[in-house]
N, C-alpha and C positions, 0 to 999 in steps of 0.2 A: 585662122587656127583650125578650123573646122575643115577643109580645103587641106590642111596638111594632112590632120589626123586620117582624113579620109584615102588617101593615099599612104598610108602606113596602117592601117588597122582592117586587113584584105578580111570579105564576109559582111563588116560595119554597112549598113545602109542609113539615111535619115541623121546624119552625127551634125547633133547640136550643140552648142555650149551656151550657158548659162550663167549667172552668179557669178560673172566676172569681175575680182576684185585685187587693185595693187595694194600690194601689203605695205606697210608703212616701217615697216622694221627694216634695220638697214640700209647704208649711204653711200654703198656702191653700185651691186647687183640690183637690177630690179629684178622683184618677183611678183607672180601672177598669179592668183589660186582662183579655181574653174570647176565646175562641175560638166563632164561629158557625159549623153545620153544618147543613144543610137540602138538601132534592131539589129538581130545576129539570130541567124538559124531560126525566126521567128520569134523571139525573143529579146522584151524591153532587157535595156543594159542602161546601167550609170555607174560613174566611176568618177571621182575628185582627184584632178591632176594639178602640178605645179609647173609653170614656167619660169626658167630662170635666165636673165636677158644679161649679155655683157656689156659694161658702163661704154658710153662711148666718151664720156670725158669725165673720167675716174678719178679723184685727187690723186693715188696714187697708182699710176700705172705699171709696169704692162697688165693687162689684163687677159685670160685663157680660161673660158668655161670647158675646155676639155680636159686639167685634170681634174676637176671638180667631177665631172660626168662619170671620168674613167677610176678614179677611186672610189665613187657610190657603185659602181660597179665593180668593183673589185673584192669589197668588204660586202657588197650586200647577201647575205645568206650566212657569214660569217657570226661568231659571237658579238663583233660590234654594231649598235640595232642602226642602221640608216634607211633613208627610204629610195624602191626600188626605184632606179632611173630607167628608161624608156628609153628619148632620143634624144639624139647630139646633133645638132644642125649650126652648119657653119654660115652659110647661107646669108651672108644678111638681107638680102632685099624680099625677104618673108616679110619678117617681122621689125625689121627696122636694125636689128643685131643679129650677132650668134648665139642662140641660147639650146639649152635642153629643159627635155623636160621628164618629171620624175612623179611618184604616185605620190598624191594628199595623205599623209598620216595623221591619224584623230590625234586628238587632245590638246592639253595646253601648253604654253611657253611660259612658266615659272618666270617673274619678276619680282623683286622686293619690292616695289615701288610701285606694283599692280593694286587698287583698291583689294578690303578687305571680304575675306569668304572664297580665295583661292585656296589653289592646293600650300603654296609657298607660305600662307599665312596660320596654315595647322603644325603644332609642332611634330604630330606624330608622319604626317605627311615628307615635313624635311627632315626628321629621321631616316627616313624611306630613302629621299632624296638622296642623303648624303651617304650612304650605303652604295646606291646605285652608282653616283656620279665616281666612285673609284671605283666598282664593280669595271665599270664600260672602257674608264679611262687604263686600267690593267691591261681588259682584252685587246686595246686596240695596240699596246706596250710589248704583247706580245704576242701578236698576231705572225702566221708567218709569212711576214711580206714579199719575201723573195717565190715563195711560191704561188703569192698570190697575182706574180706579173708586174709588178707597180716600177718597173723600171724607164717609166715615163718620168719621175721624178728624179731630180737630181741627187747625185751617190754622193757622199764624203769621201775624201780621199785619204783621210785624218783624224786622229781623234778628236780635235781642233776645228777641222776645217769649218764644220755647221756653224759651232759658233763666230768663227771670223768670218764667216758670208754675211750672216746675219746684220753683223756691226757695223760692217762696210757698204752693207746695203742701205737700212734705217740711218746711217750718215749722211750717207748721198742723198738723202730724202729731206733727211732736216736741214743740209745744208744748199740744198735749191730752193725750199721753201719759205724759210725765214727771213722776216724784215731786215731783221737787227739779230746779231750773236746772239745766242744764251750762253750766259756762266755755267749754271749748274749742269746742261746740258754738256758743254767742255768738257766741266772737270770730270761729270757721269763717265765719259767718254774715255778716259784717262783713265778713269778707275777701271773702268772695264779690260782695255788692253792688256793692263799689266796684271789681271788674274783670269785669263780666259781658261775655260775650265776643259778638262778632257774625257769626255764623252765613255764611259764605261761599253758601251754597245748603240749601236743603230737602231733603231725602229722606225715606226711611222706615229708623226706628233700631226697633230692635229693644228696649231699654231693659234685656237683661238681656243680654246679647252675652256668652258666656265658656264654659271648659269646664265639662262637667256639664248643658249645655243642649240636647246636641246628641247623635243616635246615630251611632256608627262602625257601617261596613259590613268587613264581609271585605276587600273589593278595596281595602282604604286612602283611602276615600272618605265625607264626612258624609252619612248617608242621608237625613237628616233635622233641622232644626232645632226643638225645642220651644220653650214656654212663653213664648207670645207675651202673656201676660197685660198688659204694659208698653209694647203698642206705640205707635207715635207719630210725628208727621209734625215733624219735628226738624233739628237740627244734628246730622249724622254725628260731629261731633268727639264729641260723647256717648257712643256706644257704643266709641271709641278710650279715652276713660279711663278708662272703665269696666272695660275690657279690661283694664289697665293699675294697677289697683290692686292694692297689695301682699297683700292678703289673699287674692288667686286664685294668690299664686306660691308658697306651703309656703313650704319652704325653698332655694328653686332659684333664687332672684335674677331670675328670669326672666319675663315675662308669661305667666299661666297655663300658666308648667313650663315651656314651650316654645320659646321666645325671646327674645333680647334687646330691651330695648323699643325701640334705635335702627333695629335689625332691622326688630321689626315694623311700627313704623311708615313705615320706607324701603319696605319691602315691599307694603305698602299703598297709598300714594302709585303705586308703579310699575304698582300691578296696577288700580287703580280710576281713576286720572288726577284722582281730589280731592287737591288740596295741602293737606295738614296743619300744622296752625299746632299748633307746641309750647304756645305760650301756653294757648291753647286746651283743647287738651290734658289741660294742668295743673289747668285751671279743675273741667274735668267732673270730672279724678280728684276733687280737694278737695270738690264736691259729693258724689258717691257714697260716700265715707266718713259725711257725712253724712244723704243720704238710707239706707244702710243703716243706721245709726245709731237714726232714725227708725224704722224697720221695724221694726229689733229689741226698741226701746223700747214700739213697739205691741203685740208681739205678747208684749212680758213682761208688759204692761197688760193684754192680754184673759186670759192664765191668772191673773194673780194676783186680777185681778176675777171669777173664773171664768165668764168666756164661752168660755173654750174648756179641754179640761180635758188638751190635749198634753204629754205632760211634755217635749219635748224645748224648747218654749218656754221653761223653767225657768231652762234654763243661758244664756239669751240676755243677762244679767246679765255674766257673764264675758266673752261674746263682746262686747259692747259696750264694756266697758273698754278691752280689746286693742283696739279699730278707735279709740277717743278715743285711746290713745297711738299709735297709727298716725298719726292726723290731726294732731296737735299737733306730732309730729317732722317731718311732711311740708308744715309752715308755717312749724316751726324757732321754736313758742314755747316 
């Protein structure tokens, strides 16, 4: 690492790294947070950077850290806060992958399930939070992506079409993955088709929109949004159901802890001026139950196949059961 930077950082003499640590959050991408120190113009320097590595045997593939890189570059300096990216290296025989890498943003990762004396555990705090987290999710709703270049992603061709990629994709996923059929996922599947919903306008959706994805700052502010691994040129109603399913709310009845969901989607509507279709809505939630479904089906399929030898994979068995009785109650079979 230090070998690269040092060929990328013209002036840098002395470039060391330190505090080298993989992060433990998420089950695709590895990431790597580092502190670099080096002299320049006579002058001690330090700087906290991030690498981010692509999976070589990802439950679900294909995997490309280039739109990842090229949309932190696209948005950053824009109203939606990310942090700033550096480089894009394809390279594998650096680092064993192709990864970039991007600047360290302070602060915390809000979790409900974090011990107590976080920010997520002061109510005035996820006030804050919950203010912010439509604040970001507006600007990013109506960002103007077309000027911002992001034609690396793929276009709709239809008001439809987002969502019928979507279905036909997390199909193909749960249906290479699984032992044995699932019912509920069938008939999910069924239901889905026959109300697929049509897209008001394009934007850019973010695909994993929710707490846990994003760093708080001291000032009561998101510093930074991550893990853009899922982005896409879409229906906003997307990342509203997303938001919106019941597995991001514990046991608070609330969207991701923080709000009522009439709430937040009135709040939404006021702050971004896209009118939100409940229907709609409803559609993505019922999909993301089963796109996570799918996911976690994959990713119990690459440890039990051992392509990947995660033990946290293991328990994704259980979790899955609870999101099929999630889904079937929120269809009312």
């Amino acid at each position: 690492m230090a070998s690269y930077l040092g060929a990328r950082m013209p002036g840098a003499h002395g470039i060391a790294i330190s505090g080298l640590t993989k992060a433990t959050e998420g089950l695709s991408y590895e990431t790597y947070i580092f502190e670099v120190s080096w002299t320049e113009g006579g002058q001690p320097r330090r700087q906290g950077l991030v690498a981010r590595l692509q999976p070589l045997h990802g439950p679900v593939p294909p995997y490309d850290v280039g739109p990842q890189f090229r949309i932190l570059k696209a948005l950053h300096g824009t109203d939606v806060p990310v942090p700033r990216p550096y480089w894009l290296e394809r390279d594998d025989s650096i680092l064993g992958a192709p990864f970039f890498i991007m600047e360290k943003v302070e602060g915390e990762i809000p979790l409900p399930w974090k011990s107590a004396g976080t920010s997520y555990n002061d109510p005035a705090q996820r006030e804050l939070m919950a203010r912010e987290i439509v604040r970001v999710l507006a600007a990013l709703h109506t960002v103007d992506w077309k000027a911002l270049g992001v034609d690396f992603l793929p276009r709709s061709v239809s008001p439809t079409d987002y969502a019928w990629r979507e279905v036909r994709r997390w199909e193909a996923v749960q249906r290479e993955n699984e032992y044995l059929a699932e019912p509920v996922i069938a008939e999910a599947m069924g239901w889905l088709k026959a109300r697929v919903p049509s897209a008001s306008r394009t934007t850019i959706v973010h695909g994993d929109y929710r707490l846990g994805n994003f760093i708080w700052s001291k000032n009561g502010r998101i510093a930074a949004f991550l893990d853009w691994e899922m982005v896409a040129l879409g229906d906003p109603m997307s990342d509203l159901g997303w938001m919106c399913m019941k597995c991001f709310q514990g046991h608070t009845g609330k969207v991701n802890g923080l709000m009522d969901r009439e709430e937040f989607l009135r709040s939404y509507q006021a702050t971004s001026g896209i009118p939100v279709d409940p229907e709609a809505v409803l559609w993505w939630e019922v999909f993301g139950y089963v796109k996570l479904v799918a996911i976690l089906t994959a990713g119990l399929r690459a440890y039990m196949d051992g392509r990947r030898d995660d033990v946290r994979l293991a328990i994704f068995e259980f979790d899955t059961l609870s999101h099929l009785d999630i889904l079937a109650r929120t269809l009312g079979f």
